[in-house]
C-alpha positions in Angstrom: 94.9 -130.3 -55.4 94.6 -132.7 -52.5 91.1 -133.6 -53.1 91.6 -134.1 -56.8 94.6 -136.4 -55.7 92.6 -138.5 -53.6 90.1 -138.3 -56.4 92.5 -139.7 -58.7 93.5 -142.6 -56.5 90.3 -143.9 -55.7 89.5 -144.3 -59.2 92.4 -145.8 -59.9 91.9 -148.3 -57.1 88.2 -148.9 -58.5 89.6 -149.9 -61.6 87.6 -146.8 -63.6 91.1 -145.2 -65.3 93.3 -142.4 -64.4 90.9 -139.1 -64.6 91.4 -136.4 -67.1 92.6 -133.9 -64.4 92.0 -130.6 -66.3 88.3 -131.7 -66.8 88.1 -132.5 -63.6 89.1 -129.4 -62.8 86.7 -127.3 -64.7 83.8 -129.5 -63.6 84.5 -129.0 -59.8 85.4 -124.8 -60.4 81.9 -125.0 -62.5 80.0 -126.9 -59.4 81.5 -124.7 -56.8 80.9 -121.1 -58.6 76.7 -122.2 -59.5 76.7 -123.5 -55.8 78.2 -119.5 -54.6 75.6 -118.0 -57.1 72.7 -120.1 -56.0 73.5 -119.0 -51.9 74.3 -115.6 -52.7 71.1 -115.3 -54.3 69.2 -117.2 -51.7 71.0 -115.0 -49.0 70.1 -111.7 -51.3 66.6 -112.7 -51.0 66.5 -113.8 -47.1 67.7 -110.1 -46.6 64.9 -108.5 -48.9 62.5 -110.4 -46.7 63.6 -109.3 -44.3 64.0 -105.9 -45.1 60.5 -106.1 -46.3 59.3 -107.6 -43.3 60.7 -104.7 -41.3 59.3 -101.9 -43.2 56.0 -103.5 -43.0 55.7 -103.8 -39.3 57.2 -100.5 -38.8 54.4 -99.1 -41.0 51.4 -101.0 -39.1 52.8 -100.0 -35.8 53.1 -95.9 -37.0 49.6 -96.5 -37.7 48.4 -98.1 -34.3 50.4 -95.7 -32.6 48.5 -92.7 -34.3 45.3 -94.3 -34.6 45.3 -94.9 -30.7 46.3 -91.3 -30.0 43.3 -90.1 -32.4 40.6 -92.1 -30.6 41.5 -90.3 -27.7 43.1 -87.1 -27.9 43.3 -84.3 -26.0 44.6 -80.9 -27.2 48.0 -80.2 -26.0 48.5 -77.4 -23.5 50.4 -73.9 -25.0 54.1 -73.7 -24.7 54.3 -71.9 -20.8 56.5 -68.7 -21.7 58.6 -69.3 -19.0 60.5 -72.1 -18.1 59.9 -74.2 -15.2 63.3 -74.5 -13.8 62.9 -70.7 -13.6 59.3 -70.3 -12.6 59.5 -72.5 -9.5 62.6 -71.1 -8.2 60.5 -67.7 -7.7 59.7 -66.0 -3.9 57.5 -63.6 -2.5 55.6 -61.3 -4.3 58.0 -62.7 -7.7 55.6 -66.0 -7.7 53.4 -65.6 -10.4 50.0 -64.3 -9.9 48.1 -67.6 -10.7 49.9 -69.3 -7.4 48.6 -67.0 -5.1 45.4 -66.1 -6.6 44.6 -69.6 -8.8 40.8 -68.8 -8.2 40.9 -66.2 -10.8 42.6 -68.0 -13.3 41.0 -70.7 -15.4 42.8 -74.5 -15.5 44.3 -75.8 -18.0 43.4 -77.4 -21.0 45.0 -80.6 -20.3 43.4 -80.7 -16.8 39.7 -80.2 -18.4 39.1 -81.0 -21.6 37.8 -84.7 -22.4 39.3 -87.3 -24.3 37.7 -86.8 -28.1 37.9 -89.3 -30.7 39.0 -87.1 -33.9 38.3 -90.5 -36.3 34.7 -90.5 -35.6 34.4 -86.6 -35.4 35.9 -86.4 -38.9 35.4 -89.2 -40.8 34.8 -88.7 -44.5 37.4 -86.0 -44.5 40.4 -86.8 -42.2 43.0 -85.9 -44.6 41.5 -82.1 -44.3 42.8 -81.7 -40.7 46.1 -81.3 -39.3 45.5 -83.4 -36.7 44.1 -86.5 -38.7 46.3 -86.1 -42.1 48.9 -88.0 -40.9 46.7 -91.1 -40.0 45.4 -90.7 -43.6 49.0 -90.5 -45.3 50.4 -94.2 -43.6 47.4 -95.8 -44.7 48.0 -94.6 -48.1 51.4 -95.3 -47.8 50.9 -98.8 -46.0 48.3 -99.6 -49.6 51.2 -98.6 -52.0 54.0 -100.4 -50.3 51.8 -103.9 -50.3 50.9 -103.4 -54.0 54.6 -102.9 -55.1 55.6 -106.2 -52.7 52.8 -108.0 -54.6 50.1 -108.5 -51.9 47.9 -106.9 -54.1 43.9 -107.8 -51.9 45.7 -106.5 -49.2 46.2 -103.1 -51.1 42.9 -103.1 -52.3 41.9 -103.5 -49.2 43.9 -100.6 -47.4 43.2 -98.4 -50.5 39.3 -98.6 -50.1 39.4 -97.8 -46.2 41.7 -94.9 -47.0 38.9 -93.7 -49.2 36.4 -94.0 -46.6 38.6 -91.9 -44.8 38.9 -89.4 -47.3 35.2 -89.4 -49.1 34.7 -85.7 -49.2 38.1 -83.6 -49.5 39.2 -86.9 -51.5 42.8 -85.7 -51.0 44.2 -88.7 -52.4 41.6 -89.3 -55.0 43.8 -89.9 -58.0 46.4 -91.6 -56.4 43.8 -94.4 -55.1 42.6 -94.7 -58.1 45.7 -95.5 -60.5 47.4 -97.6 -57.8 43.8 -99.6 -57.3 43.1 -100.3 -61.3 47.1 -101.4 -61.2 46.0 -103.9 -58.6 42.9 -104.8 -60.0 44.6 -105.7 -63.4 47.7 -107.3 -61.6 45.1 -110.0 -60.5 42.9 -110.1 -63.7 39.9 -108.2 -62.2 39.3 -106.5 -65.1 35.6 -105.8 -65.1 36.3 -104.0 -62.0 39.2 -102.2 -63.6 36.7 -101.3 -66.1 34.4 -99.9 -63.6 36.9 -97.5 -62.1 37.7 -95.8 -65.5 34.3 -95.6 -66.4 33.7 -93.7 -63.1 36.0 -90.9 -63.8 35.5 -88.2 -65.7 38.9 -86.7 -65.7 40.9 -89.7 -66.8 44.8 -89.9 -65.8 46.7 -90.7 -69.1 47.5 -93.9 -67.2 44.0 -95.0 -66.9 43.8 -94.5 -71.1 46.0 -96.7 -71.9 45.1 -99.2 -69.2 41.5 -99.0 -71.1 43.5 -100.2 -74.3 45.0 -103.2 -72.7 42.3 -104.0 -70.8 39.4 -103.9 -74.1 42.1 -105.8 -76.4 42.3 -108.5 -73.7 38.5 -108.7 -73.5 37.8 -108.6 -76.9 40.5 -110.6 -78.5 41.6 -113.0 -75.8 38.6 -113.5 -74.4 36.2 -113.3 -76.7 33.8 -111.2 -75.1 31.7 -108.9 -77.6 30.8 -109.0 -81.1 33.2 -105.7 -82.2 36.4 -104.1 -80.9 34.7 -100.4 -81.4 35.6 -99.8 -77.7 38.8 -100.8 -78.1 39.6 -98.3 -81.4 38.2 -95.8 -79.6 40.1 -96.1 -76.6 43.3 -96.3 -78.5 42.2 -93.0 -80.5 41.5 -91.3 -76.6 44.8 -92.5 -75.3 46.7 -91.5 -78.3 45.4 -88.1 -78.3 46.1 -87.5 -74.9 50.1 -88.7 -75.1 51.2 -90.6 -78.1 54.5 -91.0 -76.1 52.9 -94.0 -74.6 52.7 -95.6 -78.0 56.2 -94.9 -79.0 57.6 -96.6 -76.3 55.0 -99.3 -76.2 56.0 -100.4 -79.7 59.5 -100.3 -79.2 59.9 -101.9 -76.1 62.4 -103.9 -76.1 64.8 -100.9 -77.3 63.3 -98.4 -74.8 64.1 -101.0 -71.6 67.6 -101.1 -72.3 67.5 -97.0 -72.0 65.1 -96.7 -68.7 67.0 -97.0 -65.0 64.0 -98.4 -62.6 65.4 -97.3 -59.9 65.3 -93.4 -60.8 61.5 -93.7 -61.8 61.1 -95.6 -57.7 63.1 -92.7 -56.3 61.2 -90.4 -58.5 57.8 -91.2 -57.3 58.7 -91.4 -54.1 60.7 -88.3 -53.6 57.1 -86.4 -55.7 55.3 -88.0 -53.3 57.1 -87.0 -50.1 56.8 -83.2 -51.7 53.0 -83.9 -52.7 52.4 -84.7 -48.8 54.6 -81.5 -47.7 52.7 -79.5 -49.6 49.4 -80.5 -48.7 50.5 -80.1 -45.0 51.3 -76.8 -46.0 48.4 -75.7 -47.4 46.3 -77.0 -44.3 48.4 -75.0 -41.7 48.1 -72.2 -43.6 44.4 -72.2 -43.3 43.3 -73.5 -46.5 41.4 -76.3 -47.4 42.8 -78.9 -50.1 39.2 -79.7 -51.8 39.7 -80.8 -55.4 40.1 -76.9 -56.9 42.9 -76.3 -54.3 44.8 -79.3 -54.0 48.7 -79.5 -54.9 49.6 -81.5 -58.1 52.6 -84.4 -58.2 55.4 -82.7 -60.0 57.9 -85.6 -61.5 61.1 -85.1 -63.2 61.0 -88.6 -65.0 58.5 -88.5 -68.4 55.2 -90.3 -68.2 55.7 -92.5 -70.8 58.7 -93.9 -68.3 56.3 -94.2 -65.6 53.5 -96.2 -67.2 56.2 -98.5 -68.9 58.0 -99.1 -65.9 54.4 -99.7 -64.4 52.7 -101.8 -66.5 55.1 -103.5 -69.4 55.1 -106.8 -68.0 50.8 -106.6 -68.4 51.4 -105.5 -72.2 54.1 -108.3 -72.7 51.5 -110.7 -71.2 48.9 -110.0 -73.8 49.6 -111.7 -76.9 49.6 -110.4 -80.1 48.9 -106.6 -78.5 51.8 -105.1 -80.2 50.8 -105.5 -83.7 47.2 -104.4 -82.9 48.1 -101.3 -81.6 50.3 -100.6 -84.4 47.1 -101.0 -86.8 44.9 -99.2 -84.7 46.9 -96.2 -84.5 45.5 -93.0 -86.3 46.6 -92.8 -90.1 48.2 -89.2 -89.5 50.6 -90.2 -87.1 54.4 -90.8 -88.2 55.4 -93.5 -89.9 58.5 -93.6 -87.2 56.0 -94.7 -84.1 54.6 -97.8 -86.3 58.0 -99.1 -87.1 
């Protein structure tokens, strides 16, 4: 009130009229509130920066850390069955055995064994050792967090030397291999998103329908080829292998409204923590995690939610890609999924 009667007076005095108050009013309550949003949402996106900031260095350092105990490790000694506060407090003929007679007992491993660097000693297969499967796991997880903070060559960057890593047991095979043809699309790369489908012979549904986007862009946008037989085919493969997809493809905008991106994050994650668990388990217990053996990720949240949460915004990109596929699709399939 004091600021819109000094207001008022000052335009009085420069001979501009009396102000309409009430405008006035709404005009400086309007100014104020976009001025609150705009720092609130600055300030929201300072702390995600931040946050983001954090988790990445935290990440890199984990990894040092391990790496630099790998490159030099030494096997730790066994637990000593009895304590030390009890051992040493022992007289006479209670000391134990190897203090009096130390020549017949052998020393310990600590006190012998040389430094070994495990990284060079198993390289190609690190993720099938105890030891080295946790240097292997924060590189992976180090790759996905900087392709879902958009620093996508410095994903496919951490996700190639994790396959070195891992060339034989390829643990983490499939996972590399989605999240790397996400990236690869994400920055337009798409003959080398090509190659990685091509590559595999037992094609994620994920990598299906990436085929469709990716041979509709090449062939309709870009003008590369003289017919669109690879992309009918791929729709027929991807269709066949879950027609899901399709259904929430072509109603998008309707399916959005119904999806909560946060439970698909947490999802993945939480299958991901469980897919690592396991693995650990089965390598403890002896057995090795080769391609036959391996765990599987179990989700709770459908496929078709995953690869719309993942890729929509590609789809959405490429125009005109949502009345193709509804012409491409086989002439058996419901009426319902076209409309």
């Amino acid at each position: 009130k004091k600021r819109l009667k000094k207001f008022k007076l000052k335009t009085i005095r420069e001979g501009r009229g009396v102000p309409d108050m009430q405008s006035t009013m709404q005009e400086e309550t309007k100014t104020y509130t976009e001025i609150v949003e705009q720092k609130t949402r600055e300030s929201f996106r300072r702390r995600q920066d931040l946050k983001n900031k954090l988790q990445l260095s935290q990440l890199k350092r984990a990894i040092e850390k391990e790496e630099e105990k790998l490159e030099s490790w030494v096997p730790e000694e066994p637990a000593d069955p009895l304590p030390k506060e009890n051992k040493y407090k022992l007289k006479g003929a209670a000391r134990p055995a190897e203090e009096v007679y130390p020549h017949l007992y052998p020393p310990k491993i600590g006190e012998t064994a040389q430094p070994e660097d495990l990284l060079d000693r198993y390289q190609g297969e690190l993720s099938s050792h105890v030891d080295t499967f946790q240097y292997v796991k924060l590189n992976l997880l180090l790759g996905l967090f900087l392709l879902a903070k958009g620093n996508t060559k410095a994903a496919i960057e951490t996700f190639d030397r994790v396959t070195e890593m891992d060339t034989k047991s390829k643990l983490f095979d499939e996972i590399i291999r989605i999240n790397r043809l996400a990236a690869y699309v994400e920055i337009g790369e798409l003959a080398k998103a090509r190659e990685i489908i091509e590559a595999t012979q037992d094609k994620h549904a994920f990598m299906k329908w990436d085929k469709v986007l990716i041979e509709f862009i090449s062939y309709h946008l870009l003008k590369e080829g003289d017919s669109d037989h690879a992309l009918r085919n791929g729709v027929s493969e991807a269709f066949g292998d879950c027609s899901e997809v399709a259904e929430v493809l072509l109603a998008h905008e309707e399916f959005e409204a119904d999806i909560s991106p946060e439970s698909i994050l947490e999802d993945e994650a939480r299958a991901l923590d469980q897919y690592f668990d396991k693995c650990l388990e089965c390598l403890n217990s002896g057995k090795h995690t080769n391609t036959s053996e391996k765990p599987c990720l179990e989700y709770t949240t459908s496929i078709e939610a995953r690869y719309f949460h993942r890729s929509i915004s590609w789809w959405r990109d490429a125009d005109g890609i949502f009345d193709c596929l509804a012409n491409l699709l086989p002439d058996e399939e419901d009426s319902s999924v076209r409309s």
